[in-house]
RODREN-55629 format. One record per residue: chain; residue number from 1; x, y, z of N, C-alpha, C in turn. Coordinates in nm, 4 decimals, m for minus. Layout:
BEGIN
kette A | nr NUM | npx X | npy Y | npz Z | capx X | capy Y | capz Z | cpx X | cpy Y | cpz Z
...
// end
This chain:
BEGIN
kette A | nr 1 | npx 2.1150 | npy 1.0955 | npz m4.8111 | capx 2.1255 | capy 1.1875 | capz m4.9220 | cpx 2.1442 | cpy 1.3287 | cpz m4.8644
kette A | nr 2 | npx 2.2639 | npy 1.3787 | npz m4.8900 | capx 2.3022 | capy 1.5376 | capz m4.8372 | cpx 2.1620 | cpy 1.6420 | cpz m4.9361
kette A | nr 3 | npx 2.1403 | npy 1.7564 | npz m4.8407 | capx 2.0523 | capy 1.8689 | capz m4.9075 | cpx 2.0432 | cpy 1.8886 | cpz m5.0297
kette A | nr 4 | npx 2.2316 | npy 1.9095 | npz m5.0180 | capx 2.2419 | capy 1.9350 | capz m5.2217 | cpx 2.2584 | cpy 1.8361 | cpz m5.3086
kette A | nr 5 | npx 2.1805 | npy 1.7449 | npz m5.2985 | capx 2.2038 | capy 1.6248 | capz m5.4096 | cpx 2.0370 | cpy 1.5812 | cpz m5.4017
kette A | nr 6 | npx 1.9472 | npy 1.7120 | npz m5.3128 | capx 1.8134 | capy 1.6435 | capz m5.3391 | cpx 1.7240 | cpy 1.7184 | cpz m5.3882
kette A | nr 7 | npx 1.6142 | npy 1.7291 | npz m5.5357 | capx 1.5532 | capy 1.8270 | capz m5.5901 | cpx 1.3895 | cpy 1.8208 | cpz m5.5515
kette A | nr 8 | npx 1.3322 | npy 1.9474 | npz m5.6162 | capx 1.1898 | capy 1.9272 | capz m5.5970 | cpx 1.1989 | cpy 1.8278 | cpz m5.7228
kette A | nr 9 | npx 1.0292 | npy 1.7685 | npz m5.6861 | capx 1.0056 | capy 1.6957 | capz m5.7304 | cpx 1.0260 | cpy 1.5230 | cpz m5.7528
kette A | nr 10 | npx 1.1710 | npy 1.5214 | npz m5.6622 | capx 1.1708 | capy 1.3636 | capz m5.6514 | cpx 1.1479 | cpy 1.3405 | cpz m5.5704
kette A | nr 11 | npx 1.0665 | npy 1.1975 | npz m5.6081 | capx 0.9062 | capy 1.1405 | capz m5.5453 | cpx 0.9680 | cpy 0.9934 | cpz m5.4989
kette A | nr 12 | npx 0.9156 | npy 0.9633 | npz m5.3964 | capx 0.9139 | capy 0.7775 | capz m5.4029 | cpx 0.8044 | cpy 0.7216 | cpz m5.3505
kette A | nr 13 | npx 0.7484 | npy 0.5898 | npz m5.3953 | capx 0.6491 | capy 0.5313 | capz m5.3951 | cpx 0.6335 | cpy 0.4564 | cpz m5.2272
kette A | nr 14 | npx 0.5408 | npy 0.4582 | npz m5.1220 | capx 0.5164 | capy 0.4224 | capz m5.0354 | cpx 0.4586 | cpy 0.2916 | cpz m5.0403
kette A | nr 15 | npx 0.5562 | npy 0.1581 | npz m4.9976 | capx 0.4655 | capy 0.0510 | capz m4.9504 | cpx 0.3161 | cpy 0.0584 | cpz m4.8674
kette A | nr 16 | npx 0.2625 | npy m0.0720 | npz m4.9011 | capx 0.1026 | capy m0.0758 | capz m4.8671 | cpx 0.1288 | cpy m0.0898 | cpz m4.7250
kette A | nr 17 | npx 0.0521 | npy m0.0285 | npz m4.6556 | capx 0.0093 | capy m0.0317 | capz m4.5318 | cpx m0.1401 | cpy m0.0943 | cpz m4.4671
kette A | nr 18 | npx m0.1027 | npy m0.2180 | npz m4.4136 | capx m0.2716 | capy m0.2566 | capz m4.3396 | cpx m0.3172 | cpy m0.2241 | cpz m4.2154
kette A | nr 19 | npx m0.4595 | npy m0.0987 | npz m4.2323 | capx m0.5071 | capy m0.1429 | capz m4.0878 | cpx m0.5899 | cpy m0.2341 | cpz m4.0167
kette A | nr 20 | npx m0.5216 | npy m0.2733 | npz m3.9637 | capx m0.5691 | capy m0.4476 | capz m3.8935 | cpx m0.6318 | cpy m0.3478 | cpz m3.7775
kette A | nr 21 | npx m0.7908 | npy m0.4156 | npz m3.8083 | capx m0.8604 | capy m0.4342 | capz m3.6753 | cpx m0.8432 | cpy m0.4176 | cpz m3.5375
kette A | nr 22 | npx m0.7410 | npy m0.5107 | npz m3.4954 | capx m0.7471 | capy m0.4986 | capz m3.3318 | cpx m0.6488 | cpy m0.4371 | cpz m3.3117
kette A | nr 23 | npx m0.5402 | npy m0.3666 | npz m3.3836 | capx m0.4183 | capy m0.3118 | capz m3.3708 | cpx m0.4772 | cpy m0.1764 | cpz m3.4117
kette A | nr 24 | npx m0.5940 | npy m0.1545 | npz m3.4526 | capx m0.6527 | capy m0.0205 | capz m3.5046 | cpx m0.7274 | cpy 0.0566 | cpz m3.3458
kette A | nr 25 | npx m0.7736 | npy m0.0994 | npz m3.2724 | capx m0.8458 | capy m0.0822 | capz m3.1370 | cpx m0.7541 | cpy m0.0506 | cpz m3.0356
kette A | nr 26 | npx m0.6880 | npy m0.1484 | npz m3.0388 | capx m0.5836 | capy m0.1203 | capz m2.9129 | cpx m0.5067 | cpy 0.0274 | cpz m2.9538
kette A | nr 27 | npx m0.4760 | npy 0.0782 | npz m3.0132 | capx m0.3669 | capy 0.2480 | capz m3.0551 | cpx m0.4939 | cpy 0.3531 | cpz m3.0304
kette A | nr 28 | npx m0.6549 | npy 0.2881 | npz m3.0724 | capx m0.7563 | capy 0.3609 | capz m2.9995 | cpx m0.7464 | cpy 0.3784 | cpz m2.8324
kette A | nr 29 | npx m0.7698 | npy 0.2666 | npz m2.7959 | capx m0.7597 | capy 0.2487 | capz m2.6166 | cpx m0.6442 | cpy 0.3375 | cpz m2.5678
kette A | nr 30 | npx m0.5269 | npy 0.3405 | npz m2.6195 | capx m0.3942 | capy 0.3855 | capz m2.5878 | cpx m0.4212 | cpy 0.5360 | cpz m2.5778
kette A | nr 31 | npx m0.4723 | npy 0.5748 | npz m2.7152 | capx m0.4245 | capy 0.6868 | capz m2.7845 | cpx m0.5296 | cpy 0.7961 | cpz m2.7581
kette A | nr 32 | npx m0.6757 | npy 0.7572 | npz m2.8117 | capx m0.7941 | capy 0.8305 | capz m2.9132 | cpx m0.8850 | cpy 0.7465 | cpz m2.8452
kette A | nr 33 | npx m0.9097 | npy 0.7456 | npz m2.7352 | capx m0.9895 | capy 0.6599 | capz m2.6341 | cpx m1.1655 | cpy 0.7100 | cpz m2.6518
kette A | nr 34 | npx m1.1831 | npy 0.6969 | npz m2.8282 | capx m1.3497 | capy 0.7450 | capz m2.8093 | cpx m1.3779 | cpy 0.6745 | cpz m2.9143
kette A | nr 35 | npx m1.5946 | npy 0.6446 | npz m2.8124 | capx m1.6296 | capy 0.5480 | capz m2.9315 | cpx m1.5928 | cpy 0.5482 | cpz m3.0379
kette A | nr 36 | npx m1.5893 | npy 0.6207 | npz m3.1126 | capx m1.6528 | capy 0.6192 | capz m3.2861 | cpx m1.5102 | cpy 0.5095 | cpz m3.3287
kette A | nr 37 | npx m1.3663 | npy 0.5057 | npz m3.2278 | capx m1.2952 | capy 0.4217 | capz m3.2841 | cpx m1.2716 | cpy 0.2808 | cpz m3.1990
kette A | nr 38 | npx m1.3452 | npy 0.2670 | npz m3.0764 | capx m1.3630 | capy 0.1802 | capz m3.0095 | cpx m1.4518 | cpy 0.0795 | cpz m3.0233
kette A | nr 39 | npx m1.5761 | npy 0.1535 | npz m2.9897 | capx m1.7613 | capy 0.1285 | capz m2.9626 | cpx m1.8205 | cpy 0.0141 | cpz m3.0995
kette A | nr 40 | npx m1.8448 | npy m0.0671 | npz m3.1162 | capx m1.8591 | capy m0.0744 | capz m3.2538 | cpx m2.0355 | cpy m0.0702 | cpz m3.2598
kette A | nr 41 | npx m2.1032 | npy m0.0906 | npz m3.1624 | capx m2.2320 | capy m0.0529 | capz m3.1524 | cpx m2.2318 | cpy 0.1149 | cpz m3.1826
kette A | nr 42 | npx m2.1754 | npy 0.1913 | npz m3.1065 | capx m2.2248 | capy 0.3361 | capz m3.1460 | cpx m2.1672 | cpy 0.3847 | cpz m3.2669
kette A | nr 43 | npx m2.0563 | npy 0.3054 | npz m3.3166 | capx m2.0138 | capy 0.3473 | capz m3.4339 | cpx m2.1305 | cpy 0.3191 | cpz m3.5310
kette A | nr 44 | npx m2.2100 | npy 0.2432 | npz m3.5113 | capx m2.3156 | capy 0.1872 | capz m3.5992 | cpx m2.3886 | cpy 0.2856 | cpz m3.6190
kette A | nr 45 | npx m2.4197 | npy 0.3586 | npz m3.5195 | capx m2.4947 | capy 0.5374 | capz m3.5397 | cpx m2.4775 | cpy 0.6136 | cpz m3.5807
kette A | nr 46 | npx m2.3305 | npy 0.6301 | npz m3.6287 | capx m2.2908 | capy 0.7369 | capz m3.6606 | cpx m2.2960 | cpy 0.7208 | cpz m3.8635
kette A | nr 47 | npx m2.2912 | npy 0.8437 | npz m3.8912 | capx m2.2653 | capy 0.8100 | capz m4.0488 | cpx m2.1772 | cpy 0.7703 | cpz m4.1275
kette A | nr 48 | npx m2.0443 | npy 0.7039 | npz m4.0155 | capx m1.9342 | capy 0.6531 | capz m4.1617 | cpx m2.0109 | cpy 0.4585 | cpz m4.0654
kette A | nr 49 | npx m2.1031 | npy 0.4500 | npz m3.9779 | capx m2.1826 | capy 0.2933 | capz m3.9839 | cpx m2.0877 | cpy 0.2277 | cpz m3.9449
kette A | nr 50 | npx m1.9318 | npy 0.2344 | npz m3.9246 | capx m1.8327 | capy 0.1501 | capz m3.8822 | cpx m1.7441 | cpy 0.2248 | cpz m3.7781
kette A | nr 51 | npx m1.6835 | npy 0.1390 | npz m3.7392 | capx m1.4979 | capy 0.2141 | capz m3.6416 | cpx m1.4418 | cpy 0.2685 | cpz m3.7517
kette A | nr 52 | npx m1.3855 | npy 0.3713 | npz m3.7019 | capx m1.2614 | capy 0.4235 | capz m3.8304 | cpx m1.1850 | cpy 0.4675 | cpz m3.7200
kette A | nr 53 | npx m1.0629 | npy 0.4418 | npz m3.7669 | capx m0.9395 | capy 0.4399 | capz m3.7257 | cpx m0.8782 | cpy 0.5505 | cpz m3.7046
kette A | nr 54 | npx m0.8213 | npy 0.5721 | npz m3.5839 | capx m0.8059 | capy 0.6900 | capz m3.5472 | cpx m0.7169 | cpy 0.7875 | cpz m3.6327
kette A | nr 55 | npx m0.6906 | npy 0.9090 | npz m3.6945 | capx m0.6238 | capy 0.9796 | capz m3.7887 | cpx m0.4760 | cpy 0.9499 | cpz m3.7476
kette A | nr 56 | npx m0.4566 | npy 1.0077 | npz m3.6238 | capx m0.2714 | capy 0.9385 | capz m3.6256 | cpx m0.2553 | cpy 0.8492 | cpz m3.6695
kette A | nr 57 | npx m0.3343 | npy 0.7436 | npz m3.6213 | capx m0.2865 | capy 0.5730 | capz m3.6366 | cpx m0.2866 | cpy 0.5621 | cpz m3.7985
kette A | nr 58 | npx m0.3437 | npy 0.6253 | npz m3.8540 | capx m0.3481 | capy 0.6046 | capz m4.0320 | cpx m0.2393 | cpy 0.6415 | cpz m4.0606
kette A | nr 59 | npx m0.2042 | npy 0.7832 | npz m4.0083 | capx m0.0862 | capy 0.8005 | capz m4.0712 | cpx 0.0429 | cpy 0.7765 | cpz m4.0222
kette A | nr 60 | npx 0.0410 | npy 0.7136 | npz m3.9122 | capx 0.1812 | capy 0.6482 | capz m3.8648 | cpx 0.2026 | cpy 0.5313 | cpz m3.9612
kette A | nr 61 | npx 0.1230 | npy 0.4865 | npz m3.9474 | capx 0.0931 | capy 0.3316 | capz m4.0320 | cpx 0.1753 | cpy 0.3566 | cpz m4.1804
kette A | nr 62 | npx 0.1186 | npy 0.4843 | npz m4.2149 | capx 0.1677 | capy 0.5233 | capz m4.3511 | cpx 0.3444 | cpy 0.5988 | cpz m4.3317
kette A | nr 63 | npx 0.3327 | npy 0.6583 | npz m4.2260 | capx 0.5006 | capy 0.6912 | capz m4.2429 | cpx 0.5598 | cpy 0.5926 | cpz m4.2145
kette A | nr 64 | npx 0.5489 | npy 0.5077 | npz m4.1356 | capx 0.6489 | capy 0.4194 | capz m4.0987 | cpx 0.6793 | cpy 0.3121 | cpz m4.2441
kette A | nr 65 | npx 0.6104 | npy 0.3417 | npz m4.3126 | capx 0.6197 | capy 0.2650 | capz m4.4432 | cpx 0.7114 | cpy 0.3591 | cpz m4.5165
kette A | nr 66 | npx 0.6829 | npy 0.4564 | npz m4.4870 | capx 0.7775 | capy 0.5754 | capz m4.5681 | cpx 0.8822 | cpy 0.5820 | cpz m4.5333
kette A | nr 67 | npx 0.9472 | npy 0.5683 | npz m4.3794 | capx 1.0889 | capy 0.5503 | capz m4.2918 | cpx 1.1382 | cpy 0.4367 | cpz m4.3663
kette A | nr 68 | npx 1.0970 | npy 0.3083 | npz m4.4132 | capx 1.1605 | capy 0.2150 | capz m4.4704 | cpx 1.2217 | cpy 0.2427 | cpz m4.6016
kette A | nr 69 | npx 1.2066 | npy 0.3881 | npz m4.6613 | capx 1.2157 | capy 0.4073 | capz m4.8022 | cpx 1.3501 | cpy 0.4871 | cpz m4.7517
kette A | nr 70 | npx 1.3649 | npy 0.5951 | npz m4.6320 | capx 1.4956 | capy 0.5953 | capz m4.5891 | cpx 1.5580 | cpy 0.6949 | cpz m4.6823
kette A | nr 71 | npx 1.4453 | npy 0.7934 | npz m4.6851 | capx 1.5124 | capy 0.9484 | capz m4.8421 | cpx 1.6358 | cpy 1.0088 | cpz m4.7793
kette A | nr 72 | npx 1.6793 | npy 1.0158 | npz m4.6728 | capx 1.7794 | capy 1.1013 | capz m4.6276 | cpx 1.8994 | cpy 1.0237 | cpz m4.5726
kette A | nr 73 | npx 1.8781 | npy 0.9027 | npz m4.5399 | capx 1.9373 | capy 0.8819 | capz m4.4586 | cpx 2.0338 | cpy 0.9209 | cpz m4.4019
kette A | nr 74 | npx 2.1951 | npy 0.8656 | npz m4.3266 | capx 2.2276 | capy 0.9013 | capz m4.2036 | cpx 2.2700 | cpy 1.0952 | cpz m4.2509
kette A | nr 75 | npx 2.1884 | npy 1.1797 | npz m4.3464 | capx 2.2122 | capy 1.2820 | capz m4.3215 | cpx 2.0924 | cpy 1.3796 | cpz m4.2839
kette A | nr 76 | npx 2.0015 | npy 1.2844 | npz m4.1998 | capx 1.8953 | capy 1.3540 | capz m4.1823 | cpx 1.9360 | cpy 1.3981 | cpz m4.0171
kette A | nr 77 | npx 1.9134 | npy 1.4924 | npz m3.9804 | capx 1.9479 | capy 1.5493 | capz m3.8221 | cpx 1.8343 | cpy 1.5487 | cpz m3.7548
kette A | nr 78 | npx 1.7091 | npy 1.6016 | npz m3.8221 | capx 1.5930 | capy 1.6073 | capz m3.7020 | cpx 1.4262 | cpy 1.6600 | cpz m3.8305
kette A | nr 79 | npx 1.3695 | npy 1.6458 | npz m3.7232 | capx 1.2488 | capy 1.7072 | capz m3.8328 | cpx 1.1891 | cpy 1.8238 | cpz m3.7471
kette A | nr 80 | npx 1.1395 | npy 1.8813 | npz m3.8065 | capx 1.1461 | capy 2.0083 | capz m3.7992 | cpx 0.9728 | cpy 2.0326 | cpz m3.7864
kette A | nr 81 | npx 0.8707 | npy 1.9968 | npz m3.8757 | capx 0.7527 | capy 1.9738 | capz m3.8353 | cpx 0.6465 | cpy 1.9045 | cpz m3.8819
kette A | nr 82 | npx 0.5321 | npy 1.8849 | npz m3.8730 | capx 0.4458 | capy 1.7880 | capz m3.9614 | cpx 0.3086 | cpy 1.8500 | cpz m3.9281
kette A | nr 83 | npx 0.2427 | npy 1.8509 | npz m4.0584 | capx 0.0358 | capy 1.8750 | capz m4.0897 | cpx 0.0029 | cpy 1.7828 | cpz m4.1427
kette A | nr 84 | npx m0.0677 | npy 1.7586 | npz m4.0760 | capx m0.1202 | capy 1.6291 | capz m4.1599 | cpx m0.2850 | cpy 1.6882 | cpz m4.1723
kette A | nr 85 | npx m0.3776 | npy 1.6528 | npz m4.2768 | capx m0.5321 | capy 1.6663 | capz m4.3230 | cpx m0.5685 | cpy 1.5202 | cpz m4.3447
kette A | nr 86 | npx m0.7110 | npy 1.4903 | npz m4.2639 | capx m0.8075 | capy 1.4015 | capz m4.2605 | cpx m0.8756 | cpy 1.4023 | cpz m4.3709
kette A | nr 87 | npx m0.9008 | npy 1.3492 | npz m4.4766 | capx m0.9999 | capy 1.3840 | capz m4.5726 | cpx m1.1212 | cpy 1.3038 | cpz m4.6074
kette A | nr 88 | npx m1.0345 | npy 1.1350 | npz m4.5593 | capx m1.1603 | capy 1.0377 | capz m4.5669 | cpx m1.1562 | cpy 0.9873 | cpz m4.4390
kette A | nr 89 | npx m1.2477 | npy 0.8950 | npz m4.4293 | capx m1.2361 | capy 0.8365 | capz m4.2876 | cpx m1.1551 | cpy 0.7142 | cpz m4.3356
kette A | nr 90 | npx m1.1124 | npy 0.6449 | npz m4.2712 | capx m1.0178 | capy 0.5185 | capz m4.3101 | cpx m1.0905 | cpy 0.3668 | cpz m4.1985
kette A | nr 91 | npx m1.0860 | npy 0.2737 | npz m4.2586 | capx m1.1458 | capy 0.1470 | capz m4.2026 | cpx m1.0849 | cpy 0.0351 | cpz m4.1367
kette A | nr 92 | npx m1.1216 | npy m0.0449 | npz m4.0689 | capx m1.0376 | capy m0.1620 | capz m4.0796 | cpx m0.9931 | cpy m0.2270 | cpz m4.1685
kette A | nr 93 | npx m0.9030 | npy m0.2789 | npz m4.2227 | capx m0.9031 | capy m0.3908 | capz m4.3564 | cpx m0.8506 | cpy m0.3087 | cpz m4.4364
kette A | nr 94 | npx m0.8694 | npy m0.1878 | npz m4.4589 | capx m0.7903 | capy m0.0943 | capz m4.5428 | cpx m0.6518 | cpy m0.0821 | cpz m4.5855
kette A | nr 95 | npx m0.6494 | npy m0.0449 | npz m4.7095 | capx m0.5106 | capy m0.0456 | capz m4.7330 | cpx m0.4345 | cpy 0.0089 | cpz m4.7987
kette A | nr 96 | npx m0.3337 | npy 0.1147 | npz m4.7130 | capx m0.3103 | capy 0.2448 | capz m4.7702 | cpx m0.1893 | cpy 0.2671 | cpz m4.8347
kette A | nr 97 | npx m0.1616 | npy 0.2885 | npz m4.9005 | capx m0.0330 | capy 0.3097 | capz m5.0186 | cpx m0.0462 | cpy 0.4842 | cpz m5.0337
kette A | nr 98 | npx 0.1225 | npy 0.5251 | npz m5.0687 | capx 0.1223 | capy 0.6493 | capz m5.0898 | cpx 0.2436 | cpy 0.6578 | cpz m5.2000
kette A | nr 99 | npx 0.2628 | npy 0.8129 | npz m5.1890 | capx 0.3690 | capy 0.8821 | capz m5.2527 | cpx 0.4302 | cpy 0.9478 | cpz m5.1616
kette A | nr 100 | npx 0.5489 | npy 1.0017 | npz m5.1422 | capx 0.6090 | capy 1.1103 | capz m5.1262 | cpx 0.6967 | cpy 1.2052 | cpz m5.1996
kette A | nr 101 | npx 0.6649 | npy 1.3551 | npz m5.2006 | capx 0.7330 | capy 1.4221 | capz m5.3038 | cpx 0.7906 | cpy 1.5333 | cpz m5.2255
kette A | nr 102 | npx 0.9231 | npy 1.6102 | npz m5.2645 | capx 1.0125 | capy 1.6913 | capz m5.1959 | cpx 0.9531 | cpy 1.8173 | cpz m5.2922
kette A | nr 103 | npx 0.8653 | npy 1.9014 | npz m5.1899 | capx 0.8011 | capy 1.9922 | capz m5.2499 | cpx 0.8531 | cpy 2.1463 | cpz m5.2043
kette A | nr 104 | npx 0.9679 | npy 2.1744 | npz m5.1395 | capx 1.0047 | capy 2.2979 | capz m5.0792 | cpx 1.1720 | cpy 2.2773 | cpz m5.0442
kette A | nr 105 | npx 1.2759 | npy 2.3274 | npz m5.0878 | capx 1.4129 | capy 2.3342 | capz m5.0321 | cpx 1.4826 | cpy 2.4462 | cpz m4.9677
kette A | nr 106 | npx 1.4729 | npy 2.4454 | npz m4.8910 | capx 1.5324 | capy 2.6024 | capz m4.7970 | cpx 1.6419 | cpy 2.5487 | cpz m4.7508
kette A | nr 107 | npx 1.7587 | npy 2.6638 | npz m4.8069 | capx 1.8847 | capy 2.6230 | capz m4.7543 | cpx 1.9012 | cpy 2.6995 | cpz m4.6104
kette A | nr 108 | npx 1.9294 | npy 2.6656 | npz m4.4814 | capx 1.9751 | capy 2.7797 | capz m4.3597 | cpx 2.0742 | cpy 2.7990 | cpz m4.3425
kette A | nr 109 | npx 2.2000 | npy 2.7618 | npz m4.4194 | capx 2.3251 | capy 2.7346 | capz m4.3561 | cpx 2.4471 | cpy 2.6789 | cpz m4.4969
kette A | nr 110 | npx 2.5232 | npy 2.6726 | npz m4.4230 | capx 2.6728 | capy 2.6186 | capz m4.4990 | cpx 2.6602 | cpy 2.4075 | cpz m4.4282
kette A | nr 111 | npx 2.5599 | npy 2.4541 | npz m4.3092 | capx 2.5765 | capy 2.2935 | capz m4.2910 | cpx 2.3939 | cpy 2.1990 | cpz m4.2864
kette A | nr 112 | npx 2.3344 | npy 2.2615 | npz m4.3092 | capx 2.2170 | capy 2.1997 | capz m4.3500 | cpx 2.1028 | cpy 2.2922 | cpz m4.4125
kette A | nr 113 | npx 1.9806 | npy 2.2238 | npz m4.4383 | capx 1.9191 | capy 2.2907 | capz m4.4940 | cpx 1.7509 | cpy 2.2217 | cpz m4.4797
kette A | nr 114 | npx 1.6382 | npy 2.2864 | npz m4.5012 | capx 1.5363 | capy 2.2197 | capz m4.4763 | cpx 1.4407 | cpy 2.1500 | cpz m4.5437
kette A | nr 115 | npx 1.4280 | npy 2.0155 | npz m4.5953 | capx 1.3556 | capy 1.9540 | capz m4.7189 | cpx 1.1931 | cpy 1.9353 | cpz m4.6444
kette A | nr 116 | npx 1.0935 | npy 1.9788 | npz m4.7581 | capx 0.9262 | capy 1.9752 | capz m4.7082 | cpx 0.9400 | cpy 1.8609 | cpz m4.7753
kette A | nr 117 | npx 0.8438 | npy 1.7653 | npz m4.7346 | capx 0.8178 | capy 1.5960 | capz m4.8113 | cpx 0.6453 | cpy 1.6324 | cpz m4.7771
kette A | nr 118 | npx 0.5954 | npy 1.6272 | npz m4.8868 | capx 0.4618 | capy 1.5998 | capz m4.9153 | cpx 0.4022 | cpy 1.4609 | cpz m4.8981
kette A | nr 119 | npx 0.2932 | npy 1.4200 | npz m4.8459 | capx 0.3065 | capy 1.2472 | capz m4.8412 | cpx 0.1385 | cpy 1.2615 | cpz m4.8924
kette A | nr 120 | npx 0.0998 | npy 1.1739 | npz m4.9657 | capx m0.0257 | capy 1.1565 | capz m5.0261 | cpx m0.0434 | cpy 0.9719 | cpz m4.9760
kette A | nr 121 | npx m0.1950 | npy 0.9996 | npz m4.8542 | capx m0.1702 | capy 0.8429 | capz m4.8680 | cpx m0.3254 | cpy 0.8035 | cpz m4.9411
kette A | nr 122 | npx m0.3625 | npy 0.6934 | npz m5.0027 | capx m0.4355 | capy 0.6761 | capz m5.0601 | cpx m0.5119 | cpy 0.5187 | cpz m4.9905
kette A | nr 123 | npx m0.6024 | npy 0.4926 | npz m4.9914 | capx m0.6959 | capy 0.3741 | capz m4.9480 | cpx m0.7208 | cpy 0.2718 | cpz m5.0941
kette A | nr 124 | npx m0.7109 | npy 0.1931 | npz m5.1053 | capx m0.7379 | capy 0.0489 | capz m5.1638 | cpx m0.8235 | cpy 0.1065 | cpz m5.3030
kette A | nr 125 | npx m0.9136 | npy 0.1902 | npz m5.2618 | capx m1.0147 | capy 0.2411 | capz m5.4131 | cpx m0.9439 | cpy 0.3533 | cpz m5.4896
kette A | nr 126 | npx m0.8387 | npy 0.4041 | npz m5.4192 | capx m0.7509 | capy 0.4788 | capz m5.4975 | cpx m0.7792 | cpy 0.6466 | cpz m5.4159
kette A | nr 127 | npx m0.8760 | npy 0.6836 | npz m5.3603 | capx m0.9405 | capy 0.8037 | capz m5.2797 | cpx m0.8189 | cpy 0.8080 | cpz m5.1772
kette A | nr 128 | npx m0.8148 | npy 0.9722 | npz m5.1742 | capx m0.6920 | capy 1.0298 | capz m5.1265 | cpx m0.7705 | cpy 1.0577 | cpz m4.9519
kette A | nr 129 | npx m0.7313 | npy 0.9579 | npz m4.8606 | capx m0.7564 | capy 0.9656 | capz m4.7645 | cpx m0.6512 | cpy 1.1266 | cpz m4.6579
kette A | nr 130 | npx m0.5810 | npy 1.1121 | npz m4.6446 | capx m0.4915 | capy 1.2145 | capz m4.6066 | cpx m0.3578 | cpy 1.2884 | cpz m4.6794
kette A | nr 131 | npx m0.3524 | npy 1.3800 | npz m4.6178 | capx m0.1854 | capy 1.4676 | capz m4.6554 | cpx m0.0919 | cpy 1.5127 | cpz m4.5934
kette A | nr 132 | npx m0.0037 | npy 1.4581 | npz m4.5789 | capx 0.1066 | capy 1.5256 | capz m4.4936 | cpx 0.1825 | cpy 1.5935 | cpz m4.5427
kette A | nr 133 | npx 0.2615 | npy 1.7170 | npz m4.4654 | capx 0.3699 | capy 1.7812 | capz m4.4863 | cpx 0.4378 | cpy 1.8246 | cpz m4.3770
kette A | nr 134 | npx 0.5731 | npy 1.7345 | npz m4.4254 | capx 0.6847 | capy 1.6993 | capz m4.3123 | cpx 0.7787 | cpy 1.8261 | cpz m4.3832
kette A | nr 135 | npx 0.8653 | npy 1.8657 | npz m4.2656 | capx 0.9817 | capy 1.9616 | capz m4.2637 | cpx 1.0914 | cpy 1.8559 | cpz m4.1938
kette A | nr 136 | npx 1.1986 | npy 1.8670 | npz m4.2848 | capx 1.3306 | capy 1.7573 | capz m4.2454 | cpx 1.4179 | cpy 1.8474 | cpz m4.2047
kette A | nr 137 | npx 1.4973 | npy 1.8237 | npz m4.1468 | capx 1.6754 | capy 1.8650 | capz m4.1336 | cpx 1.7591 | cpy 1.8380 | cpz m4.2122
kette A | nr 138 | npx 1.8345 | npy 1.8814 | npz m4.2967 | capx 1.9073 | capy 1.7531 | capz m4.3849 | cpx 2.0679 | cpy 1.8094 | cpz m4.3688
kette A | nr 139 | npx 2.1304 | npy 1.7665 | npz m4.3719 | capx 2.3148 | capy 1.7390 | capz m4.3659 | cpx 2.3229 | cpy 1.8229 | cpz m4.5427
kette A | nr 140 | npx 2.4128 | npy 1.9007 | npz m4.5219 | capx 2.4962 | capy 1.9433 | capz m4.6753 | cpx 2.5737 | cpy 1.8830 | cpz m4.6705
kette A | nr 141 | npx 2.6223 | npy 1.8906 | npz m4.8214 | capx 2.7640 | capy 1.8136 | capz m4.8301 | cpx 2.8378 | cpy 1.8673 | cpz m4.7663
kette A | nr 142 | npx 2.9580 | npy 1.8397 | npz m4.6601 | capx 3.0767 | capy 1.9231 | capz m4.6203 | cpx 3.1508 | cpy 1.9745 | cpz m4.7176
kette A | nr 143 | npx 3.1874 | npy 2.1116 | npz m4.6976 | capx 3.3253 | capy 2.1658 | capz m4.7700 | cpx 3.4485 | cpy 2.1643 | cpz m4.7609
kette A | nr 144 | npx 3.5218 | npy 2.1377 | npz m4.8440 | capx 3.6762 | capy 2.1100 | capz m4.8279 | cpx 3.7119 | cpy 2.2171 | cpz m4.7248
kette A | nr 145 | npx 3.7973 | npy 2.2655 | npz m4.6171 | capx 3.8530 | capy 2.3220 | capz m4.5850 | cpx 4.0103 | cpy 2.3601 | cpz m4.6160
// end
C-alpha cells in the first residue's frame, strides 16, 4: 500500500499469538539471560510467583503476527523506529492478540513518506499488556513524468 492510499485511523486486527513455555526459556537463555525469566524457583519469590517472559519476546511474538497482516507491503522501504511499554507482565500459556492503528502520517518527500503504527497487544483476559509505536518508510505513488 503506497503512503497516499493510507489514512489515520485504519486499523487491522492481529492474530493470536502463544507464549509457549520452553520457547519463552530458550529466547530467555539467548536473549534476557535472568532469573525472573529462567529460574522458576526464584521466580517463585518474586511477586508476579511465576517466569514471565521476557518483554521483547512478547512483543516479537506479537509483531511477527502483525508482519503476516503485511499493511505496506512491497512499498514499505525500511522502518524507521520502535517504543515499545511493558505494562503487564506476560506468562507462559498466554495469549496475545492485538490491533494495529496508523496513528501519525508525515509526508518527507515526492517519493516516500513516514506511517506511525500503534500496536496494542492484549493477553487472553483482555488486559492491555504492552504498546508499541513503530515508524515505517512507505513508497508514494510514483508520478507521471
Amino acid at each position: 500500500m503506497y503512503f497516499d492510499d493510507i489514512t489515520i485511523g485504519l486499523t487491522t486486527e492481529i492474530s493470536p499469538a502463544v507464549i509457549e513455555k520452553q520457547k519463552m526459556i530458550d529466547f530467555a537463555l539467548l536473549y534476557d539471560n535472568i532469573p525472573l525469566h529462567t529460574d522458576e524457583e526464584y521466580a517463585k519469590k518474586t511477586p508476579f510467583k511465576k517466569l514471565i517472559a521476557p518483554g521483547v519476546m512478547s512483543f516479537m511474538a506479537v509483531w511477527a503476527k502483525y508482519l503476516e497482516v503485511d499493511f505496506f507491503g512491497e512499498e514499505l522501504l525500511a522502518g524507521k523506529s520502535t517504543k515499545i511499554e511493558w505494562l503487564k507482565p506476560v506468562f507462559a500459556d498466554d495469549v496475545l492478540t492485538g490491533k494495529a492503528t496508523v496513528t501519525s502520517l508525515t509526508k518527507r518527500s515526492g517519493k516516500n513518506g513516514i506511517v506511525e503504527v500503534t500496536i496494542e497487544a492484549f493477553n487472553q483476559n483482555g488486559e492491555l499488556v504492552l504498546t508499541d509505536i513503530t515508524e515505517a518508510i512507505v513508497k508514494c505513488r510514483p508520478t507521471e513524468e
